[in-house]
N, C-alpha and C positions, 0 to 999 in steps of 0.2 A: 470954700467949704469949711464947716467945722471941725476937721479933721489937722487942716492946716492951721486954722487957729492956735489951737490947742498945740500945735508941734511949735509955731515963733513964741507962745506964753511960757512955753518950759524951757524952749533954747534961751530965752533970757533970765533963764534961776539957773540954770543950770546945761551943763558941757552934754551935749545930747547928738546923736548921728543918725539921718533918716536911710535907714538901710533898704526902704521901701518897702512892697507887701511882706508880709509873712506869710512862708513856704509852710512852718513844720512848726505844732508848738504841742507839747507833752507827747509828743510820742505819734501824734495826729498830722495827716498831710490836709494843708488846704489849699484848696483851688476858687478860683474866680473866672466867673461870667460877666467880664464887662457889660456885654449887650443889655441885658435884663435882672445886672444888680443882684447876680444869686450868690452867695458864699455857700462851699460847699467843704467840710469836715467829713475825713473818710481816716477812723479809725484802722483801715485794715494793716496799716505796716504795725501800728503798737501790739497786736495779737500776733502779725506775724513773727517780728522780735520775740515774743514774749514764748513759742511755742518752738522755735530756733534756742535761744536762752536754754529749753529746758529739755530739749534734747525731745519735742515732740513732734514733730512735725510729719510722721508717717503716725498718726496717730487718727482713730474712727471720726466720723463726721456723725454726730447724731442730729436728731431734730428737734429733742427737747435735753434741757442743760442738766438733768439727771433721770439716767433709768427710771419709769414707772415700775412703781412698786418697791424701792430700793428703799432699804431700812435701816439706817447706820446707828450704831446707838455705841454705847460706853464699851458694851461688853468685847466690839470689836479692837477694841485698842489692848496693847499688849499692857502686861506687868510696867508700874513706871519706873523698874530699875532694869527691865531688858529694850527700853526704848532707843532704834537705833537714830543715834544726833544727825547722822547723814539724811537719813528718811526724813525724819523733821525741820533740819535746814531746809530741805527742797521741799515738801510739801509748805513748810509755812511760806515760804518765796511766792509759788503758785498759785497759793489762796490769798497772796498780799497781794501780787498780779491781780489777778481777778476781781479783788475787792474795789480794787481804783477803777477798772473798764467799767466793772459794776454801776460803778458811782454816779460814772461822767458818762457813760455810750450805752451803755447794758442794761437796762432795767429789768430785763427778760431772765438776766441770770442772778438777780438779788437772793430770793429766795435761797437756788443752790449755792452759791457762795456764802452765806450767811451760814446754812446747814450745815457746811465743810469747815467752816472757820470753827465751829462747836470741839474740831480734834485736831487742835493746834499742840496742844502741849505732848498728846500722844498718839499720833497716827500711826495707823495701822498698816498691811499692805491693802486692805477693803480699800481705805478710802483715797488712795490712789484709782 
């Protein structure tokens, strides 16, 4: 197989350990279907961490990634010398979260996480 190939090409450049399939990589569990050759990537432990992390996890289940009708704009954001740094640590963590699922799993929540990343510097309690 070319798979083996490529692992004796490198064990002779270099000090290298075939540790065998890969379980877990970013954050992501994968499994295999020997039978029928299927890899299968199941994001759900990186959201679960991530929603654990932040202290969400009794939090609503919606069905679309922002309220219809929901209007966030500048004026929601406080004065930028009553901005609280705790707010903003954790909202920008959240929306850094989200931007990577975004990236790599999520395509469904681009849009919303793009919109929220707009009150980085001064989130409000809205946009929480």
């Amino acid at each position: 197989m070319l798979i083996y190939e490529l692992f004796e090409t490198l064990s002779r450049e270099f000090e290298i350990t075939d540790l065998g399939k890969m379980n877990q990589c970013l954050g992501c569990n994968i499994f295999y279907n020997d039978s029928n050759g299927d890899i299968t990537i199941c994001n759900e432990s990186y959201i679960d961490d991530l929603l654990q992390a932040h202290d969400l996890t009794n939090c609503n289940i919606v069905s679309t990634p922002l309220p219809d009708g929901l209007m966030l704009s500048p004026h929601d954001c406080p004065p930028i010398n009553e901005v609280d740094r705790e707010l903003q640590s954790k909202y920008r963590s959240i929306v850094g979260s989200l931007m990577f699922a975004a990236l790599y799993w999520r395509p469904d929540i681009c849009f919303s996480v793009g919109h929220l990343s707009r009150f980085l510097h001064v989130p409000g309690i809205k946009h929480l």
